[in-house]
C-alpha positions as CSV (number, residue, x, y, z in Angstrom):
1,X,124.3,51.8,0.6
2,X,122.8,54.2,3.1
3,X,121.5,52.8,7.0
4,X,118.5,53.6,8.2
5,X,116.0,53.1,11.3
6,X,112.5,52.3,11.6
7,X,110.8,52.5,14.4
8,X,107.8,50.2,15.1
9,X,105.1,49.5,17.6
10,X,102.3,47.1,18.1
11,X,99.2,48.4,20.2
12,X,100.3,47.7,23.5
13,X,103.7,46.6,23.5
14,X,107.1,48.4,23.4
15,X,108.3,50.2,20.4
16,X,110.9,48.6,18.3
17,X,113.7,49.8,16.1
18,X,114.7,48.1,13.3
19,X,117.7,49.4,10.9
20,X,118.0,48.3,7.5
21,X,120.3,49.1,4.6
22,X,119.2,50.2,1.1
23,X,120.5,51.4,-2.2
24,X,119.4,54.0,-4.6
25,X,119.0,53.1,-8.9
26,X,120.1,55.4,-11.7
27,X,116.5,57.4,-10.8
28,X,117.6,58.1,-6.8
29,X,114.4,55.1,-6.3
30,X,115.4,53.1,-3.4
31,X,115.9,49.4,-4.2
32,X,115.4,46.9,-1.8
33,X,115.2,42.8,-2.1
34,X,113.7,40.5,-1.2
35,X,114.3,38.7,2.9
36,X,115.0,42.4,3.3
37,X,113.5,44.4,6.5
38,X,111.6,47.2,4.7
39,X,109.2,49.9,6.5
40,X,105.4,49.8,6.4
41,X,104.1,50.3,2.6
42,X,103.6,48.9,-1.4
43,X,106.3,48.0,-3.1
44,X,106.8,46.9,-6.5
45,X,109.2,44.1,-7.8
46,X,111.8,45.7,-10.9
47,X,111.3,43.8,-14.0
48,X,108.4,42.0,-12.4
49,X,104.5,42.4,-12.5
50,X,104.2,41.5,-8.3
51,X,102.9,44.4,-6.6
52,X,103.4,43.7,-2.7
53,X,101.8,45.4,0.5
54,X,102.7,45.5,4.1
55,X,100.6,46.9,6.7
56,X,103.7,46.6,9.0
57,X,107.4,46.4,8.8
58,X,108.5,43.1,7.5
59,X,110.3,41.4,5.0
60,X,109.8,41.4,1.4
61,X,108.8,38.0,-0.5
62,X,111.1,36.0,-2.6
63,X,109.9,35.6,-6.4
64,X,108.6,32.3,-7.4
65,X,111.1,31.6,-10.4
66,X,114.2,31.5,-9.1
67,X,115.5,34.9,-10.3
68,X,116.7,37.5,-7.6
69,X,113.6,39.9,-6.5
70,X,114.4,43.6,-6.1
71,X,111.4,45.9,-5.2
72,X,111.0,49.8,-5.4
73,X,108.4,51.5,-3.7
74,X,105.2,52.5,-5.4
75,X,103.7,55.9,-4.5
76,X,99.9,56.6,-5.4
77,X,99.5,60.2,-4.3
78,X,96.6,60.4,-5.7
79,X,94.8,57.7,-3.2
80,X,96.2,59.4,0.1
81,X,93.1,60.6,2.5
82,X,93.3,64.2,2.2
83,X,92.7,65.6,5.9
């Protein structure tokens, strides 16, 4: 497991910085799970068809069915703005 900070702020408040722990799969993809604080972005759950979004930091969901959720995150280069 490897710490991490993230830094966050709201429009007009005080930046906040979070730290959060992650681990890395067989591919070097982090993993993260779910109740887990987890930086802005899409992730998607392993072995799973839920695809999940955060605009900000937050937590990631629990799945519905009683298994344990672990998320990667999902990378579309190919829909980033180009400047």
């Amino acid at each position: 497991m490897i710490s991490r900070e993230l830094k966050s702020q709201s429009p007009g408040s005080e930046t906040v910085t979070f730290r959060y722990q992650t681990a890395f799969n067989d591919e070097d993809e982090e993993i993260f799970r779910a109740g887990q604080l987890v930086p802005a972005g899409t992730y998607v759950e392993i072995d799973g068809w839920r695809q999940v979004t955060l605009d900000v930091p937050g937590t990631l969901p629990a799945s519905l069915d009683g298994r344990r959720a672990e998320y990667r995150r999902y990378y579309c280069p190919w829909l980033q703005e180009t400047a």
